[in-house]
C-alpha positions as CSV (number, residue, x, y, z in Angstrom):
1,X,-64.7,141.6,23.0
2,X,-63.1,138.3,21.0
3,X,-63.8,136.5,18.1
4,X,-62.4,132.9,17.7
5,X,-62.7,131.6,14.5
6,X,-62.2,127.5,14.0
7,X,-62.2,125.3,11.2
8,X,-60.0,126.2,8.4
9,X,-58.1,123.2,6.9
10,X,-57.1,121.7,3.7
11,X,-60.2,119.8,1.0
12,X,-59.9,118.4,-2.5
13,X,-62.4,120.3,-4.5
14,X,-65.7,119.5,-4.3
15,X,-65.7,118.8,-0.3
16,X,-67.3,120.6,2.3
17,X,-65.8,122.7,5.5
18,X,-67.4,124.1,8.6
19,X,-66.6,127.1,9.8
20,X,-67.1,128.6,13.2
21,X,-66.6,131.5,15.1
22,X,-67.2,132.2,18.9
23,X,-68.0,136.5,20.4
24,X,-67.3,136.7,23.8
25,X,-66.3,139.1,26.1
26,X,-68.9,142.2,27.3
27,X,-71.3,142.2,25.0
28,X,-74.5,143.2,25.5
29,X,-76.0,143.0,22.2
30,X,-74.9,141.7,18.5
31,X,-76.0,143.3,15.4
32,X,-74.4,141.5,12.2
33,X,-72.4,138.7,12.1
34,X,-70.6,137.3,8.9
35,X,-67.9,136.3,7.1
36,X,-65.1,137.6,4.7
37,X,-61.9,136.4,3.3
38,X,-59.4,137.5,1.2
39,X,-57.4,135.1,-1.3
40,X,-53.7,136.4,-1.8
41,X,-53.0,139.7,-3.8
42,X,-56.3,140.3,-3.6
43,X,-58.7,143.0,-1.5
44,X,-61.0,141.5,1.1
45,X,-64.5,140.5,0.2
46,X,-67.9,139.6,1.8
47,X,-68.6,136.3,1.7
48,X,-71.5,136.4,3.7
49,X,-73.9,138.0,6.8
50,X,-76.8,137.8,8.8
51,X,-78.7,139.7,10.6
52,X,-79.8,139.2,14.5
53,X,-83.3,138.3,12.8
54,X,-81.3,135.6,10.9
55,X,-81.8,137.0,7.5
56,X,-78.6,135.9,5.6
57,X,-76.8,137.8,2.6
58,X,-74.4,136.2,0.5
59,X,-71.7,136.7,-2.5
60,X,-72.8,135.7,-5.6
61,X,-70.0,133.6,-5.6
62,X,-71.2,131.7,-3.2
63,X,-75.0,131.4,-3.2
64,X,-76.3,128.0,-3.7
65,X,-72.7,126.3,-2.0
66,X,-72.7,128.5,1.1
67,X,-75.0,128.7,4.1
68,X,-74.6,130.8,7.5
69,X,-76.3,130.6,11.0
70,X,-76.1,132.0,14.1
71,X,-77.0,131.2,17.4
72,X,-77.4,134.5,19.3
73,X,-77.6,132.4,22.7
74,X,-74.3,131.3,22.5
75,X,-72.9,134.8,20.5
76,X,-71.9,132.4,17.5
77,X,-72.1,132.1,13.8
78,X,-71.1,129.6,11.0
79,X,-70.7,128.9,7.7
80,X,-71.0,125.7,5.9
81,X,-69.0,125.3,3.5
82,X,-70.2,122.9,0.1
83,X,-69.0,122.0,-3.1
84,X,-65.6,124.1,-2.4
85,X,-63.8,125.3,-5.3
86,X,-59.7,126.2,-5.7
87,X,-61.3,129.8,-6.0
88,X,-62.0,129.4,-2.6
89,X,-58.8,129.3,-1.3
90,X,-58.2,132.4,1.0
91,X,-58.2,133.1,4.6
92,X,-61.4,133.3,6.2
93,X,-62.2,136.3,8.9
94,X,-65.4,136.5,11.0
95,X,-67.0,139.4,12.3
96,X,-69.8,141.0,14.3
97,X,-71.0,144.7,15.0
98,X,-71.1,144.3,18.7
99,X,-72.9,146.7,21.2
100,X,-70.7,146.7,24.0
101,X,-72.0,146.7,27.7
102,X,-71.5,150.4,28.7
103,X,-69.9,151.3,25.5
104,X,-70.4,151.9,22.2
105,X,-71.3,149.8,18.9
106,X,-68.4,148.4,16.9
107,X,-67.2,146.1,14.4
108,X,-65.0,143.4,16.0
109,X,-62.8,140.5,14.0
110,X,-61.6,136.8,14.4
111,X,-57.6,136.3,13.9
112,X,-58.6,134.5,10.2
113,X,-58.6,130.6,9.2
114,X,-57.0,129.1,6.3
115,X,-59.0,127.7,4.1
116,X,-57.0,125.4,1.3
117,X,-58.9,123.7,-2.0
118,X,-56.9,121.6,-3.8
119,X,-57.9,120.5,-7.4
């Protein structure tokens, strides 16, 4: 199984970013999908999730600026990003707890996408 994670980039504060991440591979079901990120010297946190009913948990950080989707056709998930903030800045890393076709369940992760706000 693969995540691919796409666009990071560089905003002035204030803008908006979209981020998106693709699961492929052999997957024969996906459980949670989501996002976290972790800002240098610092631990990685939960930005947000959702759930294969598309219920969506976010950070408090976040809530109200953030929203996620998924499109479990297409094994996908996003996260627009608006009203970005310097505190912001991190690298962004998508998940999803993936049932793999005859295996087990697992937590799987994208290679991480910069995400710059400049003031």
């Amino acid at each position: 199984v693969q995540l691919q994670a796409s666009g990071g980039g560089l905003v002035q504060y204030g803008g908006s970013l979209r981020l998106s991440c693709a699961a492929s591979g052999r997957i024969a079901s996906i459980n949670d999908m989501g996002w976290y990120r972790q800002a240098p010297g610092k631990q990685r946190e939960l930005v947000a999730a959702i759930t294969s009913g598309g219920i969506p948990n976010y950070a408090d950080s976040v809530k109200g600026r953030f929203t996620i989707s998924r499109d479990n056709a297409k094994n996908t998930v996003s996260l627009q990003m608006n009203n970005l903030k310097p505190e912001d800045t991190a690298v962004y890393y998508c998940y999803a707890r993936v049932r793999v076709i005859s295996y087990s369940t697992g937590d799987y992760w994208g290679q991480g996408t910069q995400v710059t706000v400049s003031s």
